[in-house]
TIDODREN-183157 format. One record per residue (C-alpha): residue number from 1; x, y, z. Coordinates in pm, whole numbers, always signed. Each point is the difference from the previous one (the first is absolute). Example, Ala and Ser with C-alpha at 12.3 -4.5 7.8 and 13.67 -1.06 7.14 Angstrom:
% residues 2
<r num="1" x="+1230" y="-450" z="+780"/>
<r num="2" x="+137" y="+344" z="-66"/>
***
This chain:
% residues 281
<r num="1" x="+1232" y="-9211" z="+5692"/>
<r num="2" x="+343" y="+79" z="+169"/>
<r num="3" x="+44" y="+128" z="+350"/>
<r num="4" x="+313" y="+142" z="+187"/>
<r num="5" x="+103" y="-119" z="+327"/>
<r num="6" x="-178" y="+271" z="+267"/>
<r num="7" x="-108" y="+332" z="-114"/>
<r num="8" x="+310" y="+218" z="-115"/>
<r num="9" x="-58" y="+290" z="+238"/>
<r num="10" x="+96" y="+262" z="-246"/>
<r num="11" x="-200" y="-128" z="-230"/>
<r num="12" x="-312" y="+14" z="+220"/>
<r num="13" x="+51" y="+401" z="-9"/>
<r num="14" x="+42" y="+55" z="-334"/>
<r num="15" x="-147" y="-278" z="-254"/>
<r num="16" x="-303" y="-168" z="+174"/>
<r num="17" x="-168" y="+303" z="+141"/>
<r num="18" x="-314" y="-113" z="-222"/>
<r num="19" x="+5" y="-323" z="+213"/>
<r num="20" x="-194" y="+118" z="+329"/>
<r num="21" x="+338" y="+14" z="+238"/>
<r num="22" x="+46" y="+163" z="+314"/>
<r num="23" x="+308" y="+44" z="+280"/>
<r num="24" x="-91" y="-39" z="+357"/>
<r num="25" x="+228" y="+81" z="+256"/>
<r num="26" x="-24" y="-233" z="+285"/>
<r num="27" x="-4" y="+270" z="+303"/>
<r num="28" x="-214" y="+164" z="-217"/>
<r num="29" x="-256" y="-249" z="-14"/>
<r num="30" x="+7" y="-105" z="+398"/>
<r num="31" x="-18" y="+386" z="+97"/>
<r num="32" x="-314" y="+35" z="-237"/>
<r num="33" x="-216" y="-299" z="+157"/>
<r num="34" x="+111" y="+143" z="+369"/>
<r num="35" x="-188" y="+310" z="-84"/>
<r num="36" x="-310" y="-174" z="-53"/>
<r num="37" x="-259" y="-104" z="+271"/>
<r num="38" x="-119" y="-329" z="+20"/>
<r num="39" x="-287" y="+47" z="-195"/>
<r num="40" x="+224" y="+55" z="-258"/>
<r num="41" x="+216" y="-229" z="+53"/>
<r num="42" x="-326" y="-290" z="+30"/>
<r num="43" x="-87" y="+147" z="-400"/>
<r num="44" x="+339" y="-108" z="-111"/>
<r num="45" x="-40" y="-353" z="+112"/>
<r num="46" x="+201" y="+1" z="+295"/>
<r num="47" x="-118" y="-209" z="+327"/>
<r num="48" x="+5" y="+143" z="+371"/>
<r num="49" x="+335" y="-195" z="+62"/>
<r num="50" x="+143" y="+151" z="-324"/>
<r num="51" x="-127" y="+363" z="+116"/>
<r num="52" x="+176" y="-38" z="+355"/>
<r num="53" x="+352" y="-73" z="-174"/>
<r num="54" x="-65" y="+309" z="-204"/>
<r num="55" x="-116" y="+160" z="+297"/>
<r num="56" x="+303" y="-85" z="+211"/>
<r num="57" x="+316" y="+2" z="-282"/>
<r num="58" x="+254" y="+212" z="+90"/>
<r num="59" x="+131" y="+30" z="-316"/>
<r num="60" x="+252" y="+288" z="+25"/>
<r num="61" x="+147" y="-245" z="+317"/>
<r num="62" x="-18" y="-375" z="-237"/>
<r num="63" x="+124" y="+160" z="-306"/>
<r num="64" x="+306" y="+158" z="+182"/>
<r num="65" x="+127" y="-330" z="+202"/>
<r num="66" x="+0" y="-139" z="-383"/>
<r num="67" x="+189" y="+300" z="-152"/>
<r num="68" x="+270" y="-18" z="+293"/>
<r num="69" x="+51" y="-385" z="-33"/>
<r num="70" x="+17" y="+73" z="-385"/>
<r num="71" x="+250" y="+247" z="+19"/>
<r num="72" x="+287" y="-235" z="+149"/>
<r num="73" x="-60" y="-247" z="-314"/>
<r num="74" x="+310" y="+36" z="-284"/>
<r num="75" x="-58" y="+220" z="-290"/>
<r num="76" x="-20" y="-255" z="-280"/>
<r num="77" x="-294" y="-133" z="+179"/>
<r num="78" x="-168" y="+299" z="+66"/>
<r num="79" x="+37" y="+39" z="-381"/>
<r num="80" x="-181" y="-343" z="-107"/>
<r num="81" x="-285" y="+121" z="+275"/>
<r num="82" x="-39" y="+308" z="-253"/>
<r num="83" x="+130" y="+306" z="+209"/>
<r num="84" x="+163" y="+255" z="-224"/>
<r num="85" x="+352" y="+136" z="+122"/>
<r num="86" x="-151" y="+300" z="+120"/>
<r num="87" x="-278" y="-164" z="+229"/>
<r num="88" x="+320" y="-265" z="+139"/>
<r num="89" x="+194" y="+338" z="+82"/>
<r num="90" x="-396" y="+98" z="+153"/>
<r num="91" x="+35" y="-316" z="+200"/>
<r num="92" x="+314" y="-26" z="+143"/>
<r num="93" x="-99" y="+319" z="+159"/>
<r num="94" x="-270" y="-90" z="+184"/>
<r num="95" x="+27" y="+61" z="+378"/>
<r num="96" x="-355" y="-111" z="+118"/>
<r num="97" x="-130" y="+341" z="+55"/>
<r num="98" x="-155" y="+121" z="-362"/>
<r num="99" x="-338" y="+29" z="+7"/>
<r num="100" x="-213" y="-217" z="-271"/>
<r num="101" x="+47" y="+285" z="-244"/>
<r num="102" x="+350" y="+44" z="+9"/>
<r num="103" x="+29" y="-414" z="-69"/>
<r num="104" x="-284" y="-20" z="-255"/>
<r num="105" x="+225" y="+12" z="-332"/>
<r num="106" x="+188" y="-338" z="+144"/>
<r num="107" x="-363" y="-164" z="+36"/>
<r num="108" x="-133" y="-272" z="-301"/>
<r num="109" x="-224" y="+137" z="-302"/>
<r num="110" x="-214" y="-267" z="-142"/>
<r num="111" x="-68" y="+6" z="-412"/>
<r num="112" x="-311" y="-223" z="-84"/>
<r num="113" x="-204" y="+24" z="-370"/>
<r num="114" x="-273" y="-149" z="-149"/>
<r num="115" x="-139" y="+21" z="-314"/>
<r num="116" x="-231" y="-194" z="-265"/>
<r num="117" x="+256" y="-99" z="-289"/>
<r num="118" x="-264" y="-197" z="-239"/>
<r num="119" x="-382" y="+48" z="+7"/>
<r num="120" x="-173" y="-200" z="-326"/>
<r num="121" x="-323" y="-234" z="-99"/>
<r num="122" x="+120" y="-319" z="-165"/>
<r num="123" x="-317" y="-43" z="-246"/>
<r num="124" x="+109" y="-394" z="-74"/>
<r num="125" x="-18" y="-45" z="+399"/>
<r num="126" x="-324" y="+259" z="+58"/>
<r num="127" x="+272" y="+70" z="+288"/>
<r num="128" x="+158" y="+355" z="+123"/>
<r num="129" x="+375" y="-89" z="+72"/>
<r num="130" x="+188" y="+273" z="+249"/>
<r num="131" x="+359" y="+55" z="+71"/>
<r num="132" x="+91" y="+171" z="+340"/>
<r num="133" x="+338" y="+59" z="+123"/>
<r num="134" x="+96" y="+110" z="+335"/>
<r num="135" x="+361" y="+81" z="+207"/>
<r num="136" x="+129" y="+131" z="+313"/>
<r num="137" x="+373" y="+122" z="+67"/>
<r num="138" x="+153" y="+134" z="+318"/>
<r num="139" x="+288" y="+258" z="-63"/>
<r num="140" x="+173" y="-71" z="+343"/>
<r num="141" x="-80" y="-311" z="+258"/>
<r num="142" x="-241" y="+111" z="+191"/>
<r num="143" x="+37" y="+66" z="+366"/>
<r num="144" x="-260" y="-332" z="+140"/>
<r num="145" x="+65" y="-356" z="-246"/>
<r num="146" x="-228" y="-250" z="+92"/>
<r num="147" x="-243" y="-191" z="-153"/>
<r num="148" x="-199" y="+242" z="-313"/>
<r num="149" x="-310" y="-59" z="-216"/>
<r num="150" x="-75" y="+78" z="-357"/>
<r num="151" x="-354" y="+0" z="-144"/>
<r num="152" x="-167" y="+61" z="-282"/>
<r num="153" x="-377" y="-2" z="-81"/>
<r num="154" x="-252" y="+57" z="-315"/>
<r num="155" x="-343" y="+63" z="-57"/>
<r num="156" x="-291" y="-121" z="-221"/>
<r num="157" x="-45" y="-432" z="-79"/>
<r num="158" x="+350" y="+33" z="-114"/>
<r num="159" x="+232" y="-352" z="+90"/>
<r num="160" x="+341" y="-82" z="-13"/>
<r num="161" x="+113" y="-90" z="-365"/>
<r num="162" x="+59" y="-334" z="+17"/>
<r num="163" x="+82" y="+32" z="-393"/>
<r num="164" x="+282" y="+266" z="+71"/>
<r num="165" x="+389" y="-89" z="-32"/>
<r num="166" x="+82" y="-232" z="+311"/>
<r num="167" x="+297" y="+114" z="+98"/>
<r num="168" x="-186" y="+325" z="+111"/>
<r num="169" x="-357" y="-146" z="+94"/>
<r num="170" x="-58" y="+129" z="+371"/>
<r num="171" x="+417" y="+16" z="+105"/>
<r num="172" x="+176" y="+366" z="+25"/>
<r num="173" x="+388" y="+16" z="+15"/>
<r num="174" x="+220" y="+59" z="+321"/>
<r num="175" x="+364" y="+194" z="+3"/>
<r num="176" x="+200" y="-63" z="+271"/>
<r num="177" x="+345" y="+193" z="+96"/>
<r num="178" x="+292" y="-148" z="+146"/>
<r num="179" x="+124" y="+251" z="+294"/>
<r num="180" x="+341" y="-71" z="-13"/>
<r num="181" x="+47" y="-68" z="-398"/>
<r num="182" x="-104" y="+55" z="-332"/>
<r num="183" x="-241" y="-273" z="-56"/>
<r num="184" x="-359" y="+42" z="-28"/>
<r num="185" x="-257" y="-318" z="-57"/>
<r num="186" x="-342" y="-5" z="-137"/>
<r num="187" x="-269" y="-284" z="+116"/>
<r num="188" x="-354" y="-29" z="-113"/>
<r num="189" x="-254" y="-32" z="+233"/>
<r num="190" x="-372" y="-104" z="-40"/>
<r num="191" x="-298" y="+263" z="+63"/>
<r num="192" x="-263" y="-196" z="+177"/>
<r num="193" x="-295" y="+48" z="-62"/>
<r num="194" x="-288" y="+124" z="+232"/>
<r num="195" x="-367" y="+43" z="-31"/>
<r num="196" x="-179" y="+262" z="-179"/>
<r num="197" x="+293" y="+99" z="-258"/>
<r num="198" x="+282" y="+57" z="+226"/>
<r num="199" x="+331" y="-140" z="-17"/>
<r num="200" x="+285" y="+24" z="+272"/>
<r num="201" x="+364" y="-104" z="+62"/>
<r num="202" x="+212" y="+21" z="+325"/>
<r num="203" x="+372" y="+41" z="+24"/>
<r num="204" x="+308" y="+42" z="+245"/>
<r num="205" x="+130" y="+321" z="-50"/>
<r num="206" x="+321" y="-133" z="+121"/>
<r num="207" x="-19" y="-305" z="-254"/>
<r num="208" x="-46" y="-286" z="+322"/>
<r num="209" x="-210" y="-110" z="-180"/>
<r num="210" x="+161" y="-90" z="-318"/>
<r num="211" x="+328" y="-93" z="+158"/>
<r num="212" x="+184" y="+275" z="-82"/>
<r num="213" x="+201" y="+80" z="+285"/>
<r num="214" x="+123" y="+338" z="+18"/>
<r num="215" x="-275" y="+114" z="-335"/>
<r num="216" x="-251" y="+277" z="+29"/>
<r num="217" x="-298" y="+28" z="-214"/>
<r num="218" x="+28" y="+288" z="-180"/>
<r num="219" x="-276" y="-6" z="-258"/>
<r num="220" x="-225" y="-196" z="-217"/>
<r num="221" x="-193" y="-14" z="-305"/>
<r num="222" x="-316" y="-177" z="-181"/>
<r num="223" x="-248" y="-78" z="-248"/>
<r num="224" x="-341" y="-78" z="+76"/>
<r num="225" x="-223" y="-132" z="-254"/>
<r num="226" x="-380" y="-3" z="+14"/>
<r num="227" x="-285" y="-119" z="-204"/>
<r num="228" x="-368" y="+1" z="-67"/>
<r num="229" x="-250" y="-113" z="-202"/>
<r num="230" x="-148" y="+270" z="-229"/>
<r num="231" x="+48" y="+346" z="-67"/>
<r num="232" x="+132" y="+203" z="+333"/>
<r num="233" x="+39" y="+346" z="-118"/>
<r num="234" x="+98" y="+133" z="+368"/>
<r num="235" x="+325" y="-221" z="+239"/>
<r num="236" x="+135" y="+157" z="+269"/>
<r num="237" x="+317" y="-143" z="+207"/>
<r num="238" x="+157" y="+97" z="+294"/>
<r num="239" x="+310" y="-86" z="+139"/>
<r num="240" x="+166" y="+32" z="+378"/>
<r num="241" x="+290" y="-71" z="+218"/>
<r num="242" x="-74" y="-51" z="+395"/>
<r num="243" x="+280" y="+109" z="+227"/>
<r num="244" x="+19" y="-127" z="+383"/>
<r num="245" x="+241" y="+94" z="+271"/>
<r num="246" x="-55" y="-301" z="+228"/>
<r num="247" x="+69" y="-312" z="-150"/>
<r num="248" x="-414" y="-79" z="-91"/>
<r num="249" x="-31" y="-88" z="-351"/>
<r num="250" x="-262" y="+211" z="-165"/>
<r num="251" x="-295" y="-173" z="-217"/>
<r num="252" x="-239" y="+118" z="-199"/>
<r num="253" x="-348" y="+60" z="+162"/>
<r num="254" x="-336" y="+93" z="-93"/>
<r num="255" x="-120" y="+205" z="-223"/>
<r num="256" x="+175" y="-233" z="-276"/>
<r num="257" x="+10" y="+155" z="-337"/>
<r num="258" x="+121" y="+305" z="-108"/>
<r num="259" x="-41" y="+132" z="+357"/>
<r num="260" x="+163" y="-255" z="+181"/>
<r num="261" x="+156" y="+92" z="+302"/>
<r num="262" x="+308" y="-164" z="+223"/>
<r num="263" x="-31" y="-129" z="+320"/>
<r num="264" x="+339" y="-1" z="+262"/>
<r num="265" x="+174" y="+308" z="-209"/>
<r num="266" x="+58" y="+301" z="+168"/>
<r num="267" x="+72" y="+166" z="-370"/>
<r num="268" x="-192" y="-109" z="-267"/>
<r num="269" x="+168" y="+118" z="-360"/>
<r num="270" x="-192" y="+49" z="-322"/>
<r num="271" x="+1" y="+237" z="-292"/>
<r num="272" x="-129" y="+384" z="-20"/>
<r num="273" x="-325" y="-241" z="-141"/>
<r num="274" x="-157" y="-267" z="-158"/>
<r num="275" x="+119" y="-100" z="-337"/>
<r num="276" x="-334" y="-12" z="-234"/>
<r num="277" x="-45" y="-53" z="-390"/>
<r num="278" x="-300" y="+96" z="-211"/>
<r num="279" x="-58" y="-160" z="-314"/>
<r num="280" x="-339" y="-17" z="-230"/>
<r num="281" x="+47" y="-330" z="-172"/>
***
């Protein structure tokens, strides 16, 4: 099976619409959860602490003192961070007055997918093998880069395929950006795994933690493959990217499964739904 390097943003729109993808703009996202009352906001997963930040984000004020330090940085850079000429133009216009409306098109969309890729019943095994791939992409750095989660959970007795190529067997793939060059770098990073079939990884946005100095993480990509024993006619998977704005690493929390939730992220990303295959073996 061969991959590309991140998700090829054209692409996305107009080749892999079957595979369960969905944009979410960042300002977007915040602006929805502050409409919701706590109650709300408790059903989602989030804890009191969590609900206060929402509570008390200013985001029109945050996301401004970003834009404004962004605009002073040289055009080449802007570039590699994924603004288009006309948004740089947008930006070096900025005066601090706009309202959140007049600065949303300069804000971060977030591309995420997952689908099932392989759903069969080895008979020589008695086992049902499952192929599940999953991958986020940010068009533009977003406006907060701290510390971000990815998770991914499944339902039924299904395990982790310990029989699956190892090169893929719970890792996803990393693309980093150089801000000042050309240069992008790829590093594979482990999923680890949590209780109740749910899987997690957490990364530096900025690439700290990978020792890339003056890197972003711009996307990343993965295979997940599951097994069980017998005939399982019905697999769901769902996959989701946590977002924070403080510097707390977001984990995944309970419920595990397919409706595991994050703890610590103020956004939580995920597909219009969860990917599912039917089969009658």
């Amino acid at each position: 099976m061969t991959f590309c390097t991140g998700i090829n943003i054209k692409l996305v729109k107009e080749e892999m619409k079957d595979k369960n993808i969905k944009p979410i703009n960042e300002i977007d996202m915040i602006k929805s959860l502050k409409k919701l009352n706590k109650e709300e906001l408790t059903k989602k997963g989030f804890d009191n602490q969590e609900i206060f930040k929402i509570d008390s984000m200013d985001i029109e004020t945050e996301f401004k003192k970003v834009l404004l330090k962004r605009k002073k940085l040289p055009t080449e850079q802007l570039k590699r961070m994924g603004y288009s000429e006309i948004q740089i133009t947008k930006l070096r216009n900025i005066k601090g007055n706009e309202t959140l409306d007049e600065i949303r098109s300069l804000s971060a969309d977030m591309y995420c997918y997952n689908y099932i890729n392989t759903h069969r019943y080895d008979s020589d095994t008695n086992r049902t093998k499952v192929e599940a791939e999953f991958g986020w992409e940010w068009n533009v750095v977003p406006a907060f880069q701290f510390t971000d989660s990815i998770g991914v959970g499944w339902n039924g007795d299904f395990q982790i395929d310990p029989d699956y190529y190892q090169y893929w067997l719970n890792y996803h793939i990393k693309t980093y950006y150089d801000k000042y060059s050309s240069k992008t770098v790829t590093r594979r990073s482990s999923m680890s795994e949590k209780k109740m079939n749910t899987c997690q990884d957490s990364f530096d946005l900025t690439g700290y933690d990978e020792g890339l100095q003056n890197y972003f993480c711009k996307s990343g990509y993965g295979v997940m493959a599951l097994t069980e024993v017998g005939k399982a006619s019905n697999v769901k998977f769902s996959f989701k990217y946590g977002h924070n704005h403080v510097g707390v690493a977001p984990s995944v929390t309970y419920p595990y499964g397919v409706g595991f939730t994050f703890k610590g992220a103020e956004q939580i990303y995920s597909p219009p739904s969860v990917a599912n295959s039917q089969k009658n073996f």
